[in-house]
C-alpha positions as CSV (number, residue, x, y, z in Angstrom):
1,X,6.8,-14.6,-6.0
2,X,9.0,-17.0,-4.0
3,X,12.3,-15.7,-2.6
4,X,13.9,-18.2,-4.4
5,X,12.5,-17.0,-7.7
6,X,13.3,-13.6,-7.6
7,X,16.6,-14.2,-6.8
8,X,16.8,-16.1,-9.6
9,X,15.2,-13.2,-11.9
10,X,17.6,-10.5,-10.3
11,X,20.6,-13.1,-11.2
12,X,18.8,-13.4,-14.9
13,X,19.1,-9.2,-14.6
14,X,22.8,-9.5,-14.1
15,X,23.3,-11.9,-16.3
16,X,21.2,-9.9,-19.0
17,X,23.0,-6.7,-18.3
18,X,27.0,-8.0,-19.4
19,X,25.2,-8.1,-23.2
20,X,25.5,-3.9,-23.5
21,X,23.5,-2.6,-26.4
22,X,23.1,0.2,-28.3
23,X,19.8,0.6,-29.6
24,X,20.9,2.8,-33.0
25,X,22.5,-0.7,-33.8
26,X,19.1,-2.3,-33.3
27,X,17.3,-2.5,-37.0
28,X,13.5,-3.2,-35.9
29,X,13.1,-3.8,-39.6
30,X,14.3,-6.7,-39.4
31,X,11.3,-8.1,-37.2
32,X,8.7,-6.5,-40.3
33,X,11.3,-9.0,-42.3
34,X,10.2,-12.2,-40.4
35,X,6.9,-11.7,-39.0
36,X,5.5,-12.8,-42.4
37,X,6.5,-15.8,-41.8
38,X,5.8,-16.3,-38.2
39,X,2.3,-15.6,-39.0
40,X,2.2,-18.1,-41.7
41,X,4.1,-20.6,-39.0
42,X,0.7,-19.8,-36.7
43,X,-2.0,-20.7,-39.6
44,X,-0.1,-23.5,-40.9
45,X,1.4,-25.2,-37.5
46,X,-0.7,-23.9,-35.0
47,X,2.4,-23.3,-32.6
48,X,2.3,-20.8,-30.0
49,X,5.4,-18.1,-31.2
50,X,6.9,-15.3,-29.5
51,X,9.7,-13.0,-30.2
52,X,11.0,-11.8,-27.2
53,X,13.1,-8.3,-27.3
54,X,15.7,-8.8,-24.4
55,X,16.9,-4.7,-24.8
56,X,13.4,-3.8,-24.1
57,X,13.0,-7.0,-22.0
58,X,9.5,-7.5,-23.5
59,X,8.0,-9.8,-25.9
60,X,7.4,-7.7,-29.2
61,X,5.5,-10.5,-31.1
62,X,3.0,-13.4,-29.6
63,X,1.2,-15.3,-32.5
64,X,-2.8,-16.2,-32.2
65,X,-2.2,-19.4,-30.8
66,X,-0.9,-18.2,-27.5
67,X,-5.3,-17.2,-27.5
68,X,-6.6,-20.4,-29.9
69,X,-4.6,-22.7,-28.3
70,X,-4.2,-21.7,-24.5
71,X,-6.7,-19.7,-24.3
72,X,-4.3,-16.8,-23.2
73,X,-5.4,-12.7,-23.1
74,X,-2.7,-12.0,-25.6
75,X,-3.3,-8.4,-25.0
76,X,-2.4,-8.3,-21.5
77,X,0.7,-10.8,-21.8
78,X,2.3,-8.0,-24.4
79,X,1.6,-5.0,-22.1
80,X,3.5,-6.9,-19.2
81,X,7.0,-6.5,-18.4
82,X,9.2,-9.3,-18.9
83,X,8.1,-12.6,-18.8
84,X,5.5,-12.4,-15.8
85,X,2.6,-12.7,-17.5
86,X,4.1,-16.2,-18.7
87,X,5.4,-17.2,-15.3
88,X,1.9,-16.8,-13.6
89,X,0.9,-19.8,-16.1
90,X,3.8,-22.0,-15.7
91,X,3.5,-24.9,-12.7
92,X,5.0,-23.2,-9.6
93,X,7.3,-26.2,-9.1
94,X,8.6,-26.1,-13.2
95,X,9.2,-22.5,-13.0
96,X,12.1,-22.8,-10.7
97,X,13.6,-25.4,-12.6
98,X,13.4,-23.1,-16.0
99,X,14.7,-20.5,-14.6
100,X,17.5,-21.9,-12.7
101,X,18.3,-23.9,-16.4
102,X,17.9,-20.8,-18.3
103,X,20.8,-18.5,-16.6
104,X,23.0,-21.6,-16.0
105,X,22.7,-21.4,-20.1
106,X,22.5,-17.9,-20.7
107,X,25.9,-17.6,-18.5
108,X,27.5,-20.7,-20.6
109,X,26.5,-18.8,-24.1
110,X,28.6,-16.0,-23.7
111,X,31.5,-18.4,-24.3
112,X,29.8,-19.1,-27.6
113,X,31.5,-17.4,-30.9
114,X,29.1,-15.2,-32.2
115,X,29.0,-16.7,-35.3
116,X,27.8,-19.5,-33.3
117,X,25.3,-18.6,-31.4
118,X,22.6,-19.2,-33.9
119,X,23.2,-23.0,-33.7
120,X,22.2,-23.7,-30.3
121,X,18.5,-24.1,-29.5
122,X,16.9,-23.7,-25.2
123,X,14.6,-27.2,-25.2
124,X,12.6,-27.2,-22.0
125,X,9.1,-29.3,-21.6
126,X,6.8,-28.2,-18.3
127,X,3.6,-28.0,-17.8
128,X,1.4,-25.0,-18.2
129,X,-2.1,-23.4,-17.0
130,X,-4.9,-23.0,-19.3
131,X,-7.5,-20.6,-19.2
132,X,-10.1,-22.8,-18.0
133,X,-7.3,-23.7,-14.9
134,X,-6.1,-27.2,-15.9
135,X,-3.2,-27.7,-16.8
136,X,-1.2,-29.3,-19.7
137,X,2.1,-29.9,-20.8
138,X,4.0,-27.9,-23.3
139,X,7.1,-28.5,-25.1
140,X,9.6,-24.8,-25.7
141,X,12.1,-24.6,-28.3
142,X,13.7,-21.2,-27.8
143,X,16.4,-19.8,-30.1
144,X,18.6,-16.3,-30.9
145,X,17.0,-14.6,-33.9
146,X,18.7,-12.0,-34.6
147,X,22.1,-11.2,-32.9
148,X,23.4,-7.0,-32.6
149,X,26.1,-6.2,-34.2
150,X,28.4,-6.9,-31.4
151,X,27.4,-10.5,-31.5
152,X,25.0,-10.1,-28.8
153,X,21.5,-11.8,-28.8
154,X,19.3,-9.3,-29.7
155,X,15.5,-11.1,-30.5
156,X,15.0,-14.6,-29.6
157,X,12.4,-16.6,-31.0
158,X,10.0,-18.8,-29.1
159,X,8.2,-22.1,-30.5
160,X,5.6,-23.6,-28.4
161,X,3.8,-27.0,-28.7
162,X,1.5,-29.4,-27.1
163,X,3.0,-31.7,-25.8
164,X,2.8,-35.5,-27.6
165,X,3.2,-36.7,-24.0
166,X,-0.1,-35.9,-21.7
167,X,2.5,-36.2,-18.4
168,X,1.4,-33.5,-16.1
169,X,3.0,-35.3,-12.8
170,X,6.6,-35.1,-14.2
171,X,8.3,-31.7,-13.3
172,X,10.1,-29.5,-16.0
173,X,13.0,-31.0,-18.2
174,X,15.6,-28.6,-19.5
175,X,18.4,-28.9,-22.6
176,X,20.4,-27.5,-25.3
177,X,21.0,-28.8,-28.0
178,X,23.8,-27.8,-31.1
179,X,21.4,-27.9,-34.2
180,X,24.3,-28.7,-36.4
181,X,25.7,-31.4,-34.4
182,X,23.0,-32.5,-32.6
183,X,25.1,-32.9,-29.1
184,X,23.0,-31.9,-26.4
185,X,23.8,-30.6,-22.7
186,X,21.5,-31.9,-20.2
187,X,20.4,-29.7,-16.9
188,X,21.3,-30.1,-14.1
189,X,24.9,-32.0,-15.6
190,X,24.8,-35.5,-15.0
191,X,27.6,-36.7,-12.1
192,X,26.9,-40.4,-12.0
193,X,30.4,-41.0,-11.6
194,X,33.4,-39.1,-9.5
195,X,35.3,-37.3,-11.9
196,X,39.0,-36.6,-11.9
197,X,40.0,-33.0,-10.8
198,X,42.5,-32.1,-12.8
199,X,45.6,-29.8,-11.3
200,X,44.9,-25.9,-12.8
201,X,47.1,-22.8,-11.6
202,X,46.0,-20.2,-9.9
203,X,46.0,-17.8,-12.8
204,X,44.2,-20.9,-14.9
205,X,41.4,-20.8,-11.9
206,X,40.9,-17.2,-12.0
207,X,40.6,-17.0,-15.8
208,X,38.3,-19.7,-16.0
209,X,36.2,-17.6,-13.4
210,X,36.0,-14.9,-15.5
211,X,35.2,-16.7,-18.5
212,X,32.1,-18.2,-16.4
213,X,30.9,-14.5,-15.8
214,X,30.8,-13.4,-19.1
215,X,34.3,-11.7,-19.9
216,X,36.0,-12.3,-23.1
217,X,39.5,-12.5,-23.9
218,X,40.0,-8.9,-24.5
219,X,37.6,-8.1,-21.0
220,X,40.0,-10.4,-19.2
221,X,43.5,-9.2,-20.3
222,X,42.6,-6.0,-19.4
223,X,41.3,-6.9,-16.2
224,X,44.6,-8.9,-15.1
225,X,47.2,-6.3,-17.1
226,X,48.0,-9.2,-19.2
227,X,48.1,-9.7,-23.1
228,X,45.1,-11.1,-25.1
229,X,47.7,-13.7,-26.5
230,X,48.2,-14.9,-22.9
231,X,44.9,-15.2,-22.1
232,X,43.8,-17.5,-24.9
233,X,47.3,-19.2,-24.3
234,X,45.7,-19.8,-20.6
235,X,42.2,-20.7,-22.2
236,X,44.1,-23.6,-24.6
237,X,45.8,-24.7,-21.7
238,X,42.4,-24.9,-19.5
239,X,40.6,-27.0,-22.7
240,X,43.7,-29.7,-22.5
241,X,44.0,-30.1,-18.8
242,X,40.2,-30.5,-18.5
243,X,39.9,-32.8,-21.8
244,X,37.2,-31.2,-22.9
245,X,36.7,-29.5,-26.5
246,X,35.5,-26.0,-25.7
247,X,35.3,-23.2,-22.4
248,X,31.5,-23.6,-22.7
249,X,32.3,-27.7,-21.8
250,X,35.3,-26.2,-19.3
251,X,33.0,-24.6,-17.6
252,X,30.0,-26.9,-17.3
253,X,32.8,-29.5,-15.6
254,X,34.5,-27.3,-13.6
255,X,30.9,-26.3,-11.6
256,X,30.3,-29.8,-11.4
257,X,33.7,-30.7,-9.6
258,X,33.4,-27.3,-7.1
259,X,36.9,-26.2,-9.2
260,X,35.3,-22.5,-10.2
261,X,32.1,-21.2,-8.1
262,X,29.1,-20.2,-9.4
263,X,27.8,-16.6,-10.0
C-alpha cells in the first residue's frame, strides 16, 4: 500500500465514522428480502454484484460472477476486511483515482436529504486484474440500498460490468449521477474557466465548512450556540450568493475556488 493510499483509506475511515449507527436499528432481514433477486440479476445478467455492509465494513453478499466472470476466489474476497481483497485487483494507477473520487462523494452526500439519497448512483469505469493476470476494463454502478433509520447509508449495492469499451490504457473515470434527473457531477470538477468568487461572511465561511464535514443543521447550531433557524437562514443565503441550487453544488464550487478547504 502506497502512502498516498492509505491516507486516503484512513480519510475514507473518518469520513465513514460521522454516519453513527446503531446496530438494533439494523434489520438484516431486509438483505434475505433482496437477495432473491440479486441472485436472479447474476443468472439472468451475468453482472458481478456485491452488497457491501459499511457498519461491519465488509461485503455481506458477492454474486457468482465475481468467480464466472473474473475468475475471482469469492471465498477469500468475503473473509477480507474491507475492500482489500478488491483493491489488490484494481490497476494501481485507477485505484487512487477511485478512492480519492469516492470520499470527495461520500463527504458531498451527507448534504443529501435522506429521502434523497436513494437517487444518486457512484459511476466509475477502471480497469481490473483477472485471474489469469490480464487485465480488463470494468464499468461500477454503486448505489445506497438500504438507508438506517437515521437516514444513514446502511447497505450499498454494487453492479459490475464488462466494459463495451476494451480501453485498458485510459486511467479510471469517476461520476455521479441523479437517477431522476439525470444531472451528473463529474470528478475531479471541471475549471475550464476562472470563476467569480463571490463575497461570503465569515460566519457564512465557517458554516459552509461545517456543512463540507458532515454536520447538519442541528450539529452546527449547537456547535456555534446559535439557532437551527439561523443556520439554514445562513445556508439559503450561501445557495444565493454562490448561484447554485443546493449545499452539495455550494460545496463542490467553493473547493474549486480555495473559498472552504478540504478535509
Amino acid at each position: 500500500m502506497t502512502e498516498r493510499i492509505r491516507k486516503l483509506f484512513e480519510e475514507y475511515l473518518t469520513i465513514l465514522n460521522l454516519q453513527q449507527y446503531d446496530e438494533a436499528d439494523l434489520d438484516y432481514s431486509l438483505l434475505d428480502y433482496h437477495l432473491p433477486l440479486l441472485k436472479q440479476l447474476d443468472v439472468i445478467k451475468g453482472s458481478s454484484i456485491s452488497v457491501y455492509d459499511l457498519y461491519k465494513q465488509k461485503h455481506i453478499f458477492l454474486s457468482s460472477s465475481f468467480g464466472t466472470v473474473l475468475g475471482w476466489d469469492i471465498e477469500k474476497a468475503s473473509a477480507e476486511e474491507g475492500n482489500a481483497y478488491f483493491n489488490e485487483r484494481t490497476h494501481p494507477f485507477d485505484l487512487e483515482t477511485i478512492m480519492e473520487a469516492g470520499n470527495y462523494f461520500l463527504k458531498l452526500s451527507f448534504q443529501i436529504n435522506p429521502e434523497n439519497r436513494k437517487d444518486y448512483k457512484f459511476i466509475s469505469d477502471y480497469r481490473v486484474m483477472k485471474n489469469d493476470g490480464e487485465y480488463l476494463r470494468v464499468i461500477e454502478q454503486t448505489f445506497a440500498l438500504e438507508l438506517d433509520k437515521k437516514g444513514s447509508v446502511w447497505l450499498g449495492l454494487s453492479i459490475i460490468d464488462i466494459s463495451p469499451d476494451s480501453d485498458i490504457l485510459t486511467p479510471a473515470r469517476c461520476r455521479v449521477m441523479n437517477i431522476r434527473t439525470g444531472e451528473i457531477f463529474y470528478f475531479p470538477p471541471e475549471t475550464e474557466i476562472p470563476l467569480p468568487k463571490p463575497d461570503l461572511t465569515s460566519r457564512e465561511k465557517e458554516i459552509l465548512q461545517l456543512i463540507s464535514q458532515g454536520l447538519i443543521s442541528k450539529q452546527i447550531a449547537d456547535k456555534l450556540y446559535i439557532s437551527v433557524n439561523t443556520v439554514n437562514t445562513h445556508r439559503q443565503r450561501i445557495i444565493e450568493k454562490l448561484n447554485v441550487s443546493n449545499t452539495f453544488e455550494a460545496i463542490n464550487y467553493a473547493h474549486r475556488i480555495g473559498l472552504i478547504s478540504k478535509i
